[in-house]
FIROFI-520302 format. One record per residue: x, y, z of N, C-alpha, C in turn; residue number from 0; residue in one letter. Coordinates in pm, whole numbers. Layout:
BEGIN
X,Y,Z,X,Y,Z,X,Y,Z,NUM,A
...
! end
This chain:
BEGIN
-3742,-519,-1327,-3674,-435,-1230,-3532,-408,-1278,0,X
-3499,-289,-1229,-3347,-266,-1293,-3291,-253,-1171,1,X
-3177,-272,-1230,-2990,-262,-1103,-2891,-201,-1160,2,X
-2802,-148,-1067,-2709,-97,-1099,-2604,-132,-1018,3,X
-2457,-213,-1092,-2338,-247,-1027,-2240,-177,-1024,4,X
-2197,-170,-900,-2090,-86,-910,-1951,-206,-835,5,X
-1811,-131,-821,-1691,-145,-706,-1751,-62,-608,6,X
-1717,-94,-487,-1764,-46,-352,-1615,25,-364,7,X
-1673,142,-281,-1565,179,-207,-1568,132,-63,8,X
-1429,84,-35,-1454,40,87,-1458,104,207,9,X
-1411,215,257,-1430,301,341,-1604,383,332,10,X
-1621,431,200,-1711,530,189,-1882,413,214,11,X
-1856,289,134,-1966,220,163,-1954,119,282,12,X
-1861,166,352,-1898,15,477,-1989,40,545,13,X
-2127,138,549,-2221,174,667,-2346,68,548,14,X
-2297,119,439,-2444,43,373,-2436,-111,361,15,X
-2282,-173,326,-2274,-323,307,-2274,-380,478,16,X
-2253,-338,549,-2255,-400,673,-2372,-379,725,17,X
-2462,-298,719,-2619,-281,750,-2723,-393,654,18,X
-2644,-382,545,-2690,-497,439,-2693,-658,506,19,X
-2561,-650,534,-2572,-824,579,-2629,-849,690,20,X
-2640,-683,766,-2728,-688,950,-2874,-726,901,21,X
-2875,-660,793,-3065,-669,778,-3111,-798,697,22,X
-3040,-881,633,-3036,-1028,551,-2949,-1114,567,23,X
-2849,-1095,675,-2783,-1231,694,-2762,-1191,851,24,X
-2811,-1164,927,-2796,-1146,1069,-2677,-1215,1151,25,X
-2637,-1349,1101,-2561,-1425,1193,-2398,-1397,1120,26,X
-2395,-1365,1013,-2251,-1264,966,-2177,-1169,1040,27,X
-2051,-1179,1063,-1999,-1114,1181,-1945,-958,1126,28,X
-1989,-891,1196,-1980,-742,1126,-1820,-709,1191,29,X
-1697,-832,1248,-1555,-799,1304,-1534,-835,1173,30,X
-1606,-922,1039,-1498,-967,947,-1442,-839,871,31,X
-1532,-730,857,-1529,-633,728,-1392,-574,764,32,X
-1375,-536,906,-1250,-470,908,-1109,-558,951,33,X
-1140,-661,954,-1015,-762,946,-1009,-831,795,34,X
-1126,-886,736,-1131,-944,593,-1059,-887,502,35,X
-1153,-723,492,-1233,-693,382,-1104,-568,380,36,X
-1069,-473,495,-973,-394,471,-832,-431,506,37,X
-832,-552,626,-685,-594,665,-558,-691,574,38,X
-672,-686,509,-582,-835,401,-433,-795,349,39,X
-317,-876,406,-195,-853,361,-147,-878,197,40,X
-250,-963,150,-237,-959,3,-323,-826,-79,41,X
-358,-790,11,-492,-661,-91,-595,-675,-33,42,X
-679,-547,-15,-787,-474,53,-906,-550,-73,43,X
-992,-608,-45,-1112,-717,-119,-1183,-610,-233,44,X
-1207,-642,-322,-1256,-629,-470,-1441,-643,-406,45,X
-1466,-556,-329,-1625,-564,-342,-1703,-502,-426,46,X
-1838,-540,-501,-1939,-502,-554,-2039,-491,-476,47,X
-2112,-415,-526,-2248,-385,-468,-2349,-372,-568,48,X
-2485,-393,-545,-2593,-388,-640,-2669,-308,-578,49,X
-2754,-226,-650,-2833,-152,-633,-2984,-158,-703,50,X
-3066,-185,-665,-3227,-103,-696,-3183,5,-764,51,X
-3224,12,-897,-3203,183,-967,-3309,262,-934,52,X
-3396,219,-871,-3554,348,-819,-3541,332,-728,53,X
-3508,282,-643,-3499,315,-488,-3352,353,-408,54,X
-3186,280,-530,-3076,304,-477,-3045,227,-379,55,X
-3094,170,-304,-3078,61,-180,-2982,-47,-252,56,X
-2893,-89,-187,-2823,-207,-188,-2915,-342,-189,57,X
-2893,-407,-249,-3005,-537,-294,-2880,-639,-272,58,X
-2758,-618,-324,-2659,-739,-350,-2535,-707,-339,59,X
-2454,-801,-267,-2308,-776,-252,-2278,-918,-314,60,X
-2106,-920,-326,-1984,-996,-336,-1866,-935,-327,61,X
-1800,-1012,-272,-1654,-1026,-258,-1518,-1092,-342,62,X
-1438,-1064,-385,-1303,-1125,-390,-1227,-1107,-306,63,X
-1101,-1145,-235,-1012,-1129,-159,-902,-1186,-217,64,X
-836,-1118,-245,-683,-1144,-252,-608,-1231,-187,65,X
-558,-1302,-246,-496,-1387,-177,-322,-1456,-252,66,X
-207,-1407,-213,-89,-1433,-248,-61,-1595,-262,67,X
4,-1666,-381,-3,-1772,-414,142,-1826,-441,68,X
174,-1936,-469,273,-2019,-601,219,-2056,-684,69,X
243,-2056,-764,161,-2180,-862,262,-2185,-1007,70,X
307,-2314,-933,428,-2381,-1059,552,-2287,-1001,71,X
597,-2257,-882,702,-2203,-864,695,-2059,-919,72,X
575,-1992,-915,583,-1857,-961,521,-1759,-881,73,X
502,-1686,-797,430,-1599,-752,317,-1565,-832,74,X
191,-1555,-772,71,-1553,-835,-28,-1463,-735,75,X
-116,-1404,-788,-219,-1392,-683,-374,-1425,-718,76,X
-425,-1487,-625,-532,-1570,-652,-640,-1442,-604,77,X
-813,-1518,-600,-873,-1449,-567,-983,-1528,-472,78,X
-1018,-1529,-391,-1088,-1596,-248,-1317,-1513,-369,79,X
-1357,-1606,-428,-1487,-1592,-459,-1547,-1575,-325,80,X
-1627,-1475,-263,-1713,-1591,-158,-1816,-1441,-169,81,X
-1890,-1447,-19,-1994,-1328,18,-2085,-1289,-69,82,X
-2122,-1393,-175,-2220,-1382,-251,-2384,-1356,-159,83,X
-2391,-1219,-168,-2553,-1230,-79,-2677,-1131,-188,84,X
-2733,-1159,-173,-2879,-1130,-223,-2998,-1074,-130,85,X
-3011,-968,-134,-3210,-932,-67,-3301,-1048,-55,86,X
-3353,-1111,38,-3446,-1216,-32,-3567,-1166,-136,87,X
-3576,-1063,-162,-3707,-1012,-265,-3594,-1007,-378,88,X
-3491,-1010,-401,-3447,-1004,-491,-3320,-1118,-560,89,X
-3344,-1239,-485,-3296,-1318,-440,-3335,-1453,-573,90,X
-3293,-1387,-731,-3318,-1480,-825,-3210,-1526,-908,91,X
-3202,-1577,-1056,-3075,-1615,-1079,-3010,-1460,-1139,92,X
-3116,-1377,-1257,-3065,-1286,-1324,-3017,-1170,-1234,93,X
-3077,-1135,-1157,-2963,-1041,-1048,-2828,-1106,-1020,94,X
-2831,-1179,-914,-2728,-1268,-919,-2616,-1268,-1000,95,X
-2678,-1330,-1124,-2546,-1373,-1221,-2485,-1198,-1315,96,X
-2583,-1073,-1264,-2527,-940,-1365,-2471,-902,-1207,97,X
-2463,-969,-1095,-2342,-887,-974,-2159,-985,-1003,98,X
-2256,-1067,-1012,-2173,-1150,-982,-2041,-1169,-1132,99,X
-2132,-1096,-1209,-2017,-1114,-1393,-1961,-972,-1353,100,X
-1988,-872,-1281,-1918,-771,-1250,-1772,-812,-1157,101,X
-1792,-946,-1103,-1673,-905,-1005,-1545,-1031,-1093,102,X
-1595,-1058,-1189,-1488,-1153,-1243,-1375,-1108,-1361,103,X
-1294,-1120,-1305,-1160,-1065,-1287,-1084,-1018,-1474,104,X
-1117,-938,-1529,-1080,-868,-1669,-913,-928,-1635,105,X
-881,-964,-1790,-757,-998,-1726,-637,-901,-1765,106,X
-681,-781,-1783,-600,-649,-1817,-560,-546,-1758,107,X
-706,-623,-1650,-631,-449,-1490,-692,-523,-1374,108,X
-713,-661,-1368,-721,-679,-1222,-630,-697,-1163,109,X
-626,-734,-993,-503,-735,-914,-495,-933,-952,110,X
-590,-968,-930,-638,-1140,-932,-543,-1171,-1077,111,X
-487,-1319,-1057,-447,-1374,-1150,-579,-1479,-1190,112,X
-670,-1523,-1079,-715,-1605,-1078,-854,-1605,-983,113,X
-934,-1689,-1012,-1066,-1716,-860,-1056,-1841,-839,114,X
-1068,-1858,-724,-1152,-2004,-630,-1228,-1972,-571,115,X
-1366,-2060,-549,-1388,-2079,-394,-1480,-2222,-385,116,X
-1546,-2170,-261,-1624,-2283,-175,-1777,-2255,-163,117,X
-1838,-2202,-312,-1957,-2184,-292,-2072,-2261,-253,118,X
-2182,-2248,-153,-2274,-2322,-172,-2338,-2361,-273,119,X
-2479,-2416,-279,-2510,-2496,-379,-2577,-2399,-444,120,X
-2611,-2287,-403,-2692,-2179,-506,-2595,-2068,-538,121,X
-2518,-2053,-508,-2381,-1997,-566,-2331,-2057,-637,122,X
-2281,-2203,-604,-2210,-2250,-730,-2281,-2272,-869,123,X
-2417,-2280,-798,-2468,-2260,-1006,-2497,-2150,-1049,124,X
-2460,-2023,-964,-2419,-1920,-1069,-2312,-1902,-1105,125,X
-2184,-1923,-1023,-2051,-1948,-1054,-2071,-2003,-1190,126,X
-2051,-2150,-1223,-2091,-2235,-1298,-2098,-2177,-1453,127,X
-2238,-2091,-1387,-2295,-2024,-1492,-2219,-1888,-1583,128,X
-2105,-1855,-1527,-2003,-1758,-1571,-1877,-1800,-1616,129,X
-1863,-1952,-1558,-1740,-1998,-1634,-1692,-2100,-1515,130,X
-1655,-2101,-1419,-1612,-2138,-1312,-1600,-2280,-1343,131,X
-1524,-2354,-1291,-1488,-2525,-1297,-1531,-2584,-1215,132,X
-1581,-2712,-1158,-1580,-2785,-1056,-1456,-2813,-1093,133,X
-1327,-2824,-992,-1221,-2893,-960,-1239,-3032,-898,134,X
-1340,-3020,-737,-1383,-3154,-704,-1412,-3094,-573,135,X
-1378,-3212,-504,-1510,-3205,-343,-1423,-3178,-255,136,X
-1413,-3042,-174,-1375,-3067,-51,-1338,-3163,44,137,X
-1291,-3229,111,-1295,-3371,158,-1232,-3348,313,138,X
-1326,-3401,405,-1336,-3413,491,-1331,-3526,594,139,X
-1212,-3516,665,-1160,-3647,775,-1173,-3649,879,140,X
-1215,-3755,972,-1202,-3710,1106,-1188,-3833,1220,141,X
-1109,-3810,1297,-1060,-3921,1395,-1104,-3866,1508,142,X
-1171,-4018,1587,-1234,-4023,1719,-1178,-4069,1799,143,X
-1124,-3963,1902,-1054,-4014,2027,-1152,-4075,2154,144,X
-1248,-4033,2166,-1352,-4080,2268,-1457,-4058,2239,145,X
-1495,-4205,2264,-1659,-4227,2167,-1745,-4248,2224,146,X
-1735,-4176,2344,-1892,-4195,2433,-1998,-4120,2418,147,X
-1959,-3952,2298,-2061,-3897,2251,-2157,-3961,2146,148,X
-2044,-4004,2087,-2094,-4089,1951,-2185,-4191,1986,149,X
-2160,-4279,2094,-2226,-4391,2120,-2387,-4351,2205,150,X
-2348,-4258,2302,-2472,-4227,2349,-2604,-4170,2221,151,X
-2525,-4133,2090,-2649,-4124,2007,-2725,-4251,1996,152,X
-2695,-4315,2007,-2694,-4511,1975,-2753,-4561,2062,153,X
-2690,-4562,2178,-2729,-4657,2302,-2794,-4524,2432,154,X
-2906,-4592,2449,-2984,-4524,2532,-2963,-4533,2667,155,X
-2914,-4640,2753,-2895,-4689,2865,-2719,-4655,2888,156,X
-2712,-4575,2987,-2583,-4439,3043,-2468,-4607,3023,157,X
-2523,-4712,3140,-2402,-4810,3207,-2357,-4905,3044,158,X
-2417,-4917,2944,-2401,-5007,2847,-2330,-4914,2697,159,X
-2379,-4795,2770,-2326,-4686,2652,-2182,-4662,2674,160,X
-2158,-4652,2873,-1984,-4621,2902,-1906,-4758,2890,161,X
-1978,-4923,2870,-1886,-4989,2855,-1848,-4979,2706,162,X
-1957,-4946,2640,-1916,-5013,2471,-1806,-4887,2473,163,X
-1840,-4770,2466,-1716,-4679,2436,-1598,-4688,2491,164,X
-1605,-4757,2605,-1458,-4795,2699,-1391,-4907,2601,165,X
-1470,-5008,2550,-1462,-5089,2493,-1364,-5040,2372,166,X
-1411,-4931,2306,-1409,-4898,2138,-1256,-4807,2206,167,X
-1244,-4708,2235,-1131,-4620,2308,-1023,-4689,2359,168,X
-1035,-4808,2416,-923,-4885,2491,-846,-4968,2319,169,X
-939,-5011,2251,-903,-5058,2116,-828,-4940,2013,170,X
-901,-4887,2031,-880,-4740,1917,-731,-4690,1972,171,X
-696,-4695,2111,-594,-4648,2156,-463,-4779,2162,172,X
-502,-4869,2171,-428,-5024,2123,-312,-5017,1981,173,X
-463,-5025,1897,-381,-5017,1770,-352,-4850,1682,174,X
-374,-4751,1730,-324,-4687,1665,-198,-4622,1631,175,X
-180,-4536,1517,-34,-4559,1474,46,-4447,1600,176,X
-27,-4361,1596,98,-4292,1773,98,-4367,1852,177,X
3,-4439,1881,87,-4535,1996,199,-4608,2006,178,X
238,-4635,1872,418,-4688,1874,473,-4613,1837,179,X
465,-4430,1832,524,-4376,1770,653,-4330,1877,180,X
774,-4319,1869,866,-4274,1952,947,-4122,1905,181,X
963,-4066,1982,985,-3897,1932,1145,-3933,1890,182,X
1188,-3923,1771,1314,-3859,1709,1401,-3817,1832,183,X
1518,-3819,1829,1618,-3745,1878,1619,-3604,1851,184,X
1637,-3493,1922,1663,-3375,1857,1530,-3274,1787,185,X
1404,-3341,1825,1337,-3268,1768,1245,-3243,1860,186,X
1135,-3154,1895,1067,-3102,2007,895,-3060,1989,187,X
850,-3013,2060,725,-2955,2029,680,-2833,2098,188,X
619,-2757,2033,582,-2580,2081,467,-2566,2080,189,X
406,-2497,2198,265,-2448,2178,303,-2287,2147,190,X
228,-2221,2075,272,-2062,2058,170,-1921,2068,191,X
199,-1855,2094,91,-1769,2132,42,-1691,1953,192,X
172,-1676,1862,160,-1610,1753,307,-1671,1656,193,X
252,-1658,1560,390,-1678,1456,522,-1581,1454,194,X
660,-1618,1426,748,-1568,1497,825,-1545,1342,195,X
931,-1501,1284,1013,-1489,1194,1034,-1648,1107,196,X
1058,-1714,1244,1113,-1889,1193,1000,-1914,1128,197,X
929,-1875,1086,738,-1942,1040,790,-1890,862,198,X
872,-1757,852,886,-1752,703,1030,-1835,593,199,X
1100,-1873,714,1208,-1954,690,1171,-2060,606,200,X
1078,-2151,745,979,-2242,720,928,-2256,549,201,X
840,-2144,525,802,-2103,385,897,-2111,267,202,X
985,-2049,339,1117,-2062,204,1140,-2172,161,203,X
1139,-2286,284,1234,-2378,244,1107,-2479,227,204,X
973,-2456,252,901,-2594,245,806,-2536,75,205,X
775,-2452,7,698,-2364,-42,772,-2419,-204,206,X
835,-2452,-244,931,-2493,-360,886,-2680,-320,207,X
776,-2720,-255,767,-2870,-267,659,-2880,-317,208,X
548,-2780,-335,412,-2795,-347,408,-2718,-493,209,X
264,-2746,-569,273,-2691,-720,131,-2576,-700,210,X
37,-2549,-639,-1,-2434,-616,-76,-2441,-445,211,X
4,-2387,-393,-11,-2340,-252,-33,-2181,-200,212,X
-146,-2119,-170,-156,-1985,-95,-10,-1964,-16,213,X
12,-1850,30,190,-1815,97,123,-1842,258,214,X
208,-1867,318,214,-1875,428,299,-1822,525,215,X
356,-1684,472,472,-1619,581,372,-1562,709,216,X
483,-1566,815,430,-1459,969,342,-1400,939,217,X
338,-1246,858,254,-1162,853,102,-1241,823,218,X
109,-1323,715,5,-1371,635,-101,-1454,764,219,X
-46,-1533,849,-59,-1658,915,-68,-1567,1054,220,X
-44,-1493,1127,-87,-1385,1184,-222,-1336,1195,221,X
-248,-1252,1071,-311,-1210,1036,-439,-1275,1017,222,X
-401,-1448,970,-551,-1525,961,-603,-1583,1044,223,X
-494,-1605,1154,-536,-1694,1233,-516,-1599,1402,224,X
-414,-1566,1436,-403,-1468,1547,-487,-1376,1541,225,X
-497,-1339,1456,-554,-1188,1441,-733,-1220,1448,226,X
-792,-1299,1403,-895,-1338,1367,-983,-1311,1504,227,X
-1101,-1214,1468,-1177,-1158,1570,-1290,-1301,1658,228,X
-1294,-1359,1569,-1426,-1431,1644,-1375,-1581,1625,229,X
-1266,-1600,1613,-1258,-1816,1633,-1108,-1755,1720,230,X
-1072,-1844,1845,-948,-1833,1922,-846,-1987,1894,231,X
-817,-1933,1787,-698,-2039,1666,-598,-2069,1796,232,X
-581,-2231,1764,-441,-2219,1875,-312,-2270,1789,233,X
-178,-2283,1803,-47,-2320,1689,41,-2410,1788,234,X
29,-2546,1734,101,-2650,1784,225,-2655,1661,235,X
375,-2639,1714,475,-2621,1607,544,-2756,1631,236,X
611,-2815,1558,696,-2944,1550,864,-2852,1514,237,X
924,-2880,1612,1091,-2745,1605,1197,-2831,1642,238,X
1323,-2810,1568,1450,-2890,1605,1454,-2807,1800,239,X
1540,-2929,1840,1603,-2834,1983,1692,-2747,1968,240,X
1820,-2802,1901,1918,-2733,1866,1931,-2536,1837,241,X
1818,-2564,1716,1798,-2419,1709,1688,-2392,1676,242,X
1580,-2428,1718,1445,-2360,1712,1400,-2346,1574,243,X
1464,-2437,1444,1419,-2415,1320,1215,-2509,1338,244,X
1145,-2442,1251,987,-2496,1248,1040,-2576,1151,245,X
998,-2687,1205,1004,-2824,1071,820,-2847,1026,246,X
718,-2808,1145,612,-2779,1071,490,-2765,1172,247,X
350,-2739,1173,300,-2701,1258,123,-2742,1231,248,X
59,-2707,1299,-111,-2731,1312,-171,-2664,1340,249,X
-255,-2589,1298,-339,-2450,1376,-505,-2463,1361,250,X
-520,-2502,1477,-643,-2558,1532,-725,-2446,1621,251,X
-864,-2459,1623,-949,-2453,1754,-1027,-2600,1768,252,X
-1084,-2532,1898,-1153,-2638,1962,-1287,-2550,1994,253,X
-1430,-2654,1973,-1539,-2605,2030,-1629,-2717,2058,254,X
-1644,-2692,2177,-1735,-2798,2246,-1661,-2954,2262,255,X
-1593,-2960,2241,-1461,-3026,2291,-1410,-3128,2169,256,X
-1452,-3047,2023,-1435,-3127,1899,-1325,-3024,1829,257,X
-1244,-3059,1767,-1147,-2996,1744,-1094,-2976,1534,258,X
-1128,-2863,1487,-1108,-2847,1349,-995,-2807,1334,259,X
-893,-2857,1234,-791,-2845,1193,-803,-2693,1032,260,X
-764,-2605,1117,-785,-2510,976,-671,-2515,880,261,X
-524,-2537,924,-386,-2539,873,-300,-2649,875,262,X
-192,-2674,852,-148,-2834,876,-53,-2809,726,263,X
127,-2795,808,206,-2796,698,348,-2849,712,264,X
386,-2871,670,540,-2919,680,638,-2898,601,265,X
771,-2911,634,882,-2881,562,888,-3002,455,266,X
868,-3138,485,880,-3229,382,825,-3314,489,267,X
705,-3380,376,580,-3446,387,663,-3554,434,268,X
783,-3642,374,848,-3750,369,872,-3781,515,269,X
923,-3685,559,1013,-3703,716,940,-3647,788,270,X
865,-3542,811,775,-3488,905,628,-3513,914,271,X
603,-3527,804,445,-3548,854,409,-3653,955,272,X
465,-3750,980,420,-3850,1068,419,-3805,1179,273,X
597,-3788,1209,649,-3726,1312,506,-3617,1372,274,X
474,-3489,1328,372,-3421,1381,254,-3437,1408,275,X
148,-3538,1276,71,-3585,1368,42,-3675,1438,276,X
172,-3732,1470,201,-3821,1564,186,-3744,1728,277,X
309,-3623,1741,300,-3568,1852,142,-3451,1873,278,X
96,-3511,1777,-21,-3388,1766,-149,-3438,1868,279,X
-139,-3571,1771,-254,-3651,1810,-255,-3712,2007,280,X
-110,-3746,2015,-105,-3783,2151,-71,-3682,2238,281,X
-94,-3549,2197,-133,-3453,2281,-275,-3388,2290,282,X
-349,-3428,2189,-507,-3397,2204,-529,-3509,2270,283,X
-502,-3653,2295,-543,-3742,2386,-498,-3685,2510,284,X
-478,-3652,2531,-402,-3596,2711,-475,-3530,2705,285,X
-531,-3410,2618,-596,-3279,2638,-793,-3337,2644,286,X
-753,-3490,2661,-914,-3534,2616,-999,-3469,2550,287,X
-907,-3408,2413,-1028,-3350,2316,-1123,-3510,2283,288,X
-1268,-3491,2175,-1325,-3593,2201,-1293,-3628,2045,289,X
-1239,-3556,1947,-1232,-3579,1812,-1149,-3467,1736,290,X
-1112,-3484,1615,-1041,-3413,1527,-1124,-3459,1400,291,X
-1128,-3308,1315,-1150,-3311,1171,-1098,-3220,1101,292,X
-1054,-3261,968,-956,-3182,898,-1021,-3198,770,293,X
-995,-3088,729,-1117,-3011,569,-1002,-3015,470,294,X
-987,-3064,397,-888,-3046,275,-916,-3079,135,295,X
-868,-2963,24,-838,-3033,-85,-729,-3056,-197,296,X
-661,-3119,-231,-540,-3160,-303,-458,-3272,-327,297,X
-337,-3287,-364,-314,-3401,-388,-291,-3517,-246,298,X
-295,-3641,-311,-369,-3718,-261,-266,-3761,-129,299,X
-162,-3739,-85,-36,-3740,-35,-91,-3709,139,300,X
-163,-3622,167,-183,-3565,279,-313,-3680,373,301,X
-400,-3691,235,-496,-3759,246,-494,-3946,340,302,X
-384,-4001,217,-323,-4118,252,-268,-4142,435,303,X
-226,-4031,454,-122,-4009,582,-244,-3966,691,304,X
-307,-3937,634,-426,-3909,754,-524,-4022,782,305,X
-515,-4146,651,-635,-4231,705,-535,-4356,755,306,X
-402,-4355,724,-291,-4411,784,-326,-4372,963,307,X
-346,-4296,1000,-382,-4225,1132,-539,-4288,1197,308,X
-585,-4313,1142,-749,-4330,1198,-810,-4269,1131,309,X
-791,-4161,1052,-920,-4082,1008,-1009,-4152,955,310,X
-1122,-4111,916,-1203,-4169,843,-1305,-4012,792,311,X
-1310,-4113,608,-1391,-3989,537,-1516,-3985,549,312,X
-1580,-3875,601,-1701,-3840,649,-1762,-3755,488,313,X
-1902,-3677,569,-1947,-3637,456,-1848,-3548,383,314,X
-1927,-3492,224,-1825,-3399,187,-1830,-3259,259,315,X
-1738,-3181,185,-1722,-3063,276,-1805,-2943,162,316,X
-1853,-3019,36,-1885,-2928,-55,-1767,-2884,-172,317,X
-1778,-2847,-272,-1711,-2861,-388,-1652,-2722,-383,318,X
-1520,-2730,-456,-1427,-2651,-443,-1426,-2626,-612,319,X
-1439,-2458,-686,-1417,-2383,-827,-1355,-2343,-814,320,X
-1322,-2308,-943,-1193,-2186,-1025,-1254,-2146,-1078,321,X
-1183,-2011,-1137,-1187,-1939,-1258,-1080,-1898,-1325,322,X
-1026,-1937,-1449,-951,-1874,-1502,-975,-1876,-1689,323,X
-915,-1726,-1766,-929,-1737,-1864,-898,-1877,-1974,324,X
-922,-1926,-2019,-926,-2047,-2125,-762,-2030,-2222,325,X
-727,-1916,-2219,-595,-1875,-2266,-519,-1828,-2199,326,X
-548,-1818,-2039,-417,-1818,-1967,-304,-1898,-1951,327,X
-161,-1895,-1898,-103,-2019,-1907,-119,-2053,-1766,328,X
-168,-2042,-1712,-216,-2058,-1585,-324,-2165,-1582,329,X
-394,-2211,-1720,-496,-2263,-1672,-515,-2448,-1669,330,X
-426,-2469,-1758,-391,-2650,-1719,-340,-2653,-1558,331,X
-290,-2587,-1540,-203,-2602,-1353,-328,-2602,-1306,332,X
-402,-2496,-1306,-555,-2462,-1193,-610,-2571,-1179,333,X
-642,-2627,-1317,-759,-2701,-1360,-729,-2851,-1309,334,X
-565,-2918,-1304,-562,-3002,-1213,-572,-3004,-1050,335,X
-641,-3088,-1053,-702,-3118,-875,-584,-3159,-815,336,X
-501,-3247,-842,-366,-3302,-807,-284,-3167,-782,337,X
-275,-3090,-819,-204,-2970,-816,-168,-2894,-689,338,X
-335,-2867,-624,-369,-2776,-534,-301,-2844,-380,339,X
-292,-2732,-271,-318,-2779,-106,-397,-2675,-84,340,X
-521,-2734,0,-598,-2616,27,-645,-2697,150,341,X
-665,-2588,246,-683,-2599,409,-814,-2559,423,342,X
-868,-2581,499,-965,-2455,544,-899,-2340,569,343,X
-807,-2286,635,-773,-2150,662,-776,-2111,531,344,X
-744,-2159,365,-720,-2116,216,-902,-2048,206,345,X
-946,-2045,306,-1105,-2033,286,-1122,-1868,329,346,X
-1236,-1835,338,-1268,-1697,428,-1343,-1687,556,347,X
-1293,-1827,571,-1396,-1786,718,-1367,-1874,842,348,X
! end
């Protein structure tokens, strides 16, 4: 069978790629294309399309997305891999890997300095298969504020299930580290409806601590998380009183009363990080969320401070690639894992 790859145009083909993912991926949200795919403040997404050459029908898409970076103190722009989809009749490796070598990044006229992503397990071995790195595993934490869901998997009998968890919660809330935590002089906490100017300050001054970090100004952080058609993101800020400077913040939802951490940043890890998820955590206990989990990958700094907290590492979250040319100077920085901060929000979805 033959194919033919092309660049999408994105206006002229959004009736065929969005009918595409209606008719083979049904549960894909047809709000992402015009917030993703055309809204992106770093650049409008690098899509391909595949085609059936005797019939012309779309068989296969992918995506890049742009995405504004540092890396080593330099402005960079990365590229978000993901939306790898396939026809299921056409759903093998050699299609696949001739859509998918179309969208990787020439390094003479693309916008991309670079690719990542978070492919599944039949994506990443075509990734793989074009060059792509395992960097390493997603890694995934999560602290239990009330464990009577947990326990009722366990214990069958309602009266023996609410003592043990009363039991485990009255302990869990004993020794953990917010419970002796006492709030600083001078410093406060914000719930916010949207990111404000102080959010790029923030950036300026925290963005020169990290060695490759996605940008995080207003517009950007807006745009991913406010703006975002189908998850209702909420922004807990950590702010002097004095003058309302962001020393650093958390941007969460909640569903079903479990709570994912997509963002999580600070001005300096040293002095603030505690401080926030300190006031973070003993405000989801008031809010009787029943748990927190936070998706991350990078150096090991964030990690430490979170199991300092209660967390505990659960399964993985799935493995995190690159791509970059073998003669870029870009590519010792990528290629260390120590290097990166990556959130879930650094994701597409």
């Amino acid at each position: 069978m033959r194919y033919s790859v092309v660049q999408a145009d994105l206006q002229e083909n959004r009736d065929e790629i969005v009918g595409f993912w209606q008719n083979n991926f049904p549960a894909w949200p047809r709000a992402k294309y015009e917030w993703f795919y055309e809204g992106n403040p770093s650049g409008s997404a690098l899509c391909f399309i595949m085609r059936d050459s005797e019939s012309g029908r779309v068989v296969g898409a992918t995506a890049i997305f742009p995405r504004r970076f540092l890396v080593m103190g330099r402005p960079r722009t990365g590229g978000i891999s993901a939306d790898l989809a396939m026809d299921g009749t056409h759903r093998t490796l050699g299609p696949a890997l001739k859509l998918q070598r179309a969208a990787l990044p020439p390094t003479d006229r693309s916008p991309v300095d670079f690719c990542y992503g978070y492919p599944n397990r039949n994506a990443e071995a075509v990734l793989k298969r074009l060059g792509y790195k395992v960097l390493g595993t997603n890694r995934r934490l999560v602290r239990v504020l009330k464990s009577r869901t947990f326990v009722d998997r366990r214990v069958t009998v309602p009266f023996t299930a609410a003592v043990i968890a009363g039991i485990l919660d009255f302990s869990s809330r004993l020794f953990a580290k917010e419970t002796r935590y006492r709030q600083p002089t001078g410093l406060q906490t914000e719930i916010l409806a949207a990111f404000d100017e102080r959010f790029d300050h923030l950036w300026q001054q925290a963005s020169p601590r990290f060695s490759i970090i996605a940008e995080r100004t207003m517009d950007v952080l807006n745009w991913r998380f406010t703006h975002c058609p189908y998850r209702d993101y909420r922004i807990f800020a950590l702010s002097r009183k004095s003058t309302g400077e962001i020393l650093g913040y958390v941007v969460y939802d909640i569903r079903a009363n479990s709570l994912s951490v997509a963002d999580l940043f600070v001005a300096d890890m040293d002095n603030y990080l505690d401080v926030l998820l300190s006031e973070f955590l003993l405000a989801q206990r008031a809010a009787d969320v029943d748990s927190l989990a936070v998706t991350y990958f990078g150096n090991e700094t964030l990690v430490r401070t979170l199991k300092a907290f209660g967390f505990v590492e659960r399964e993985s979250g799935g493995n995190i690639v690159v791509h970059t040319t073998p003669d870029s100077e870009l590519s010792s920085a990528l290629l260390d894992d120590s290097n990166w901060y990556l959130m879930d929000g650094d994701n597409d979805v």
